[in-house]
C-alpha positions as CSV (number, residue, x, y, z in Angstrom):
1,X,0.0,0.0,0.0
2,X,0.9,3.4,-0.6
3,X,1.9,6.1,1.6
4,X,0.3,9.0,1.8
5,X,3.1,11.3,0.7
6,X,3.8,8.6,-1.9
7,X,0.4,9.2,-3.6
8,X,0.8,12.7,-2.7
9,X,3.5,12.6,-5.3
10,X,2.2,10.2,-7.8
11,X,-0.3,13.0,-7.9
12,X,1.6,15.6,-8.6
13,X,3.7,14.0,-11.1
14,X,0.5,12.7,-12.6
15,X,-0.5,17.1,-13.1
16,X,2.9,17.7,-14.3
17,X,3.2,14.4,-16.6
18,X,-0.6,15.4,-18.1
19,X,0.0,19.0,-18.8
20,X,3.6,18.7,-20.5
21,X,2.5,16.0,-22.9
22,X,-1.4,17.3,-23.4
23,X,-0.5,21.4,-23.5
24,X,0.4,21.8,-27.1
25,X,-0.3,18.7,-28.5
26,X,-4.3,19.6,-29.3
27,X,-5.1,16.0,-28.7
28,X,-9.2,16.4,-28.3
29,X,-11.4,17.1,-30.9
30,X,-13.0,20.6,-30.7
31,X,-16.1,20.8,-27.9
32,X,-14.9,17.6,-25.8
33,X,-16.3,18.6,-22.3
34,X,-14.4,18.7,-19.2
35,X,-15.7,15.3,-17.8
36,X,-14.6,13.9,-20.5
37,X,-11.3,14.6,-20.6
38,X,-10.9,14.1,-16.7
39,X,-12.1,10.6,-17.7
40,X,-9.8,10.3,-20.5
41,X,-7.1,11.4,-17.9
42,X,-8.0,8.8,-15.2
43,X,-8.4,5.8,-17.4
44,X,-5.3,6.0,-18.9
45,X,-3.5,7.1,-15.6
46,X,-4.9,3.7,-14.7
47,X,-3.9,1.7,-17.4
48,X,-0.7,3.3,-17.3
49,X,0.1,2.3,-13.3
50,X,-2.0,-1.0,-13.4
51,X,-0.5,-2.1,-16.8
52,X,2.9,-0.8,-17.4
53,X,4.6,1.1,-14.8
54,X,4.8,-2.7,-12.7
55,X,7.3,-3.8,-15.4
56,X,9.6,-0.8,-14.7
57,X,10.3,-2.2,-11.0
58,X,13.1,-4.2,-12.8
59,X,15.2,-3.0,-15.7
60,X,13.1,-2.9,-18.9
61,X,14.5,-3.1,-22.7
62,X,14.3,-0.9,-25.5
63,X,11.9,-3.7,-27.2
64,X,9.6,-3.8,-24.0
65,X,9.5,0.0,-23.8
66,X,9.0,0.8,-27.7
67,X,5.7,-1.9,-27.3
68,X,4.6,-0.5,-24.4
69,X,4.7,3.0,-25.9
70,X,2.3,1.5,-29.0
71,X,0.2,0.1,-26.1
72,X,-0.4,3.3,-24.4
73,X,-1.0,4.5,-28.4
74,X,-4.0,1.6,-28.7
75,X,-5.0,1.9,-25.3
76,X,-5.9,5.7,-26.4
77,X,-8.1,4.5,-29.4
78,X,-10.6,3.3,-26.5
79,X,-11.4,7.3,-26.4
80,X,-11.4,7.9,-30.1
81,X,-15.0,9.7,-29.8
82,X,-12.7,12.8,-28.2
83,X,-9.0,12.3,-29.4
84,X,-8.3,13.8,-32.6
85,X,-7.5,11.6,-35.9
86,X,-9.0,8.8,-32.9
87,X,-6.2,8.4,-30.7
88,X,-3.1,10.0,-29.5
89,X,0.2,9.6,-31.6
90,X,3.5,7.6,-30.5
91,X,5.1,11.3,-29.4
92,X,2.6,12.1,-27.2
93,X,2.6,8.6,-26.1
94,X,6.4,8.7,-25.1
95,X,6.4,12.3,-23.4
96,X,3.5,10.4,-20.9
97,X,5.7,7.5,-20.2
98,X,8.9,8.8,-20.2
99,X,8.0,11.7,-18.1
100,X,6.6,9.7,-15.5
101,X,8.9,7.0,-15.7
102,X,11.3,10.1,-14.6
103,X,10.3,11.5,-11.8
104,X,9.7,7.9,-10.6
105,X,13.1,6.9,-11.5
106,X,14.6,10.1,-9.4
107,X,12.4,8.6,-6.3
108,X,13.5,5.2,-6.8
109,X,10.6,3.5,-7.3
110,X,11.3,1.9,-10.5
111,X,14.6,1.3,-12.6
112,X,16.6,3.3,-14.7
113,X,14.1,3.6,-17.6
114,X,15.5,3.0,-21.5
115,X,14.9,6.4,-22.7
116,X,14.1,10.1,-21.8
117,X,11.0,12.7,-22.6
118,X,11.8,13.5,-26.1
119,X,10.7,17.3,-26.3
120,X,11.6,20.6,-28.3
121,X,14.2,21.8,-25.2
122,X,16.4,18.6,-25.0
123,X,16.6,18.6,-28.6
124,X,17.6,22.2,-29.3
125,X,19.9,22.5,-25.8
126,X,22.1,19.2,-26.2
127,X,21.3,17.6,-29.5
128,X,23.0,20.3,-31.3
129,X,23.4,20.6,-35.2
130,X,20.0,18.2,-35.7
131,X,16.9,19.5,-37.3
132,X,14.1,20.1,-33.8
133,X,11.3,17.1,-34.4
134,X,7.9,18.2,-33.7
135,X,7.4,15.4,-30.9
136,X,3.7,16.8,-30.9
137,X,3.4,16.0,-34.3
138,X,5.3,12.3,-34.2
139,X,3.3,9.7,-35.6
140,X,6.0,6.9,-36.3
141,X,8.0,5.4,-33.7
142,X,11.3,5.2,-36.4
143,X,10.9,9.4,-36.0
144,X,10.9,9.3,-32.3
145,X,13.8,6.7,-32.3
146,X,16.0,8.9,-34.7
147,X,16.2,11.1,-32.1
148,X,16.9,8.5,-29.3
149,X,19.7,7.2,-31.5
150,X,21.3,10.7,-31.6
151,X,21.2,11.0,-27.8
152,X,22.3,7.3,-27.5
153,X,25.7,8.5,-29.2
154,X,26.2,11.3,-26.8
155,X,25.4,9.8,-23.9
156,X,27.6,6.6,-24.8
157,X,30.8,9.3,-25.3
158,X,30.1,10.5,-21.7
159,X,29.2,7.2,-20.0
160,X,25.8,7.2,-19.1
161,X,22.5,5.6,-19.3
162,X,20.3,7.6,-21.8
163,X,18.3,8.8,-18.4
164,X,20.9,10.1,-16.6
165,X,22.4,11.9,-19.7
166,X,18.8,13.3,-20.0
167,X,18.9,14.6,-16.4
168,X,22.5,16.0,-16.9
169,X,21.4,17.9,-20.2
170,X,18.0,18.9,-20.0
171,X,17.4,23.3,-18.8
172,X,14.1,23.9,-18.4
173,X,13.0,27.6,-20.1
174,X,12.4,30.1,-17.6
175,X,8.3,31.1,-17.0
């Protein structure tokens, strides 16, 4: 059983995991109600920590963590009356996990995840001399792992997991 600070912070990173990968990503169709989306939201928070987040108590591979991105992909077509083009695509997908597999990886509750949030900041601050890859817009998971290749280089020239590189190299923009 949880504690209550624990679920205190799942919580939290639950608001902060939601708003980075939802706020520019214009994933419902226009007119989707509020109770709607807060449903949306706490289905897939539950398929999320019922279905995947277990398998991250003990190291996970690239494989596993690529097909449980495309789960969380199909899980979203259960909501394709409010999700625009039906569902949400593989870079929304990946900012949920991997955003929430971070902050529970800097807690310790699971271990060291395979990749990082893929966004617009990590790309432009330490990914230099690449074209910056919509991940809003990233419909194939060969896109999204283009840019997981290029960080994989890096990373392997400074010895570290592609999550701890991540945590080195990624500034948050000022508000």
């Amino acid at each position: 059983m949880k504690s209550q600070q624990n679920k205190y912070l799942h919580q939290e990173f639950w608001v902060l995991t939601f708003g980075a990968a939802f706020q520019h990503a214009n994933i419902y169709k226009s007119g989707v109600v509020d109770k709607d989306r807060a449903n949306f939201k706490f289905m897939l928070r539950g398929y999320i920590e019922n279905t995947i987040v277990p398998q991250y108590k003990k190291a996970v591979n690239e494989e596993q963590h690529i097909a449980n991105l495309i789960s969380v992909v199909s899980y979203s077509e259960n909501f394709h009356k409010i999700l625009q083009n039906g569902k949400i695509n593989i870079g929304v997908a990946q900012k949920l996990l991997n955003l929430f597999f971070k902050y529970l990886w800097c807690i310790n509750e699971i271990k060291t995840p395979p990749h990082f949030p893929v966004d617009r900041l990590i790309q432009k601050n330490a990914i230099k001399n690449q074209p910056i890859i919509s991940w809003t817009k990233m419909t194939k998971v060969e896109t999204y792992m283009q840019i997981i290749n290029q960080a994989r280089e890096i990373a392997k020239e400074q010895h570290l997991s592609l999550a701890s590189w991540e945590l080195d190299n990624y500034r948050r923009s000022e508000p």
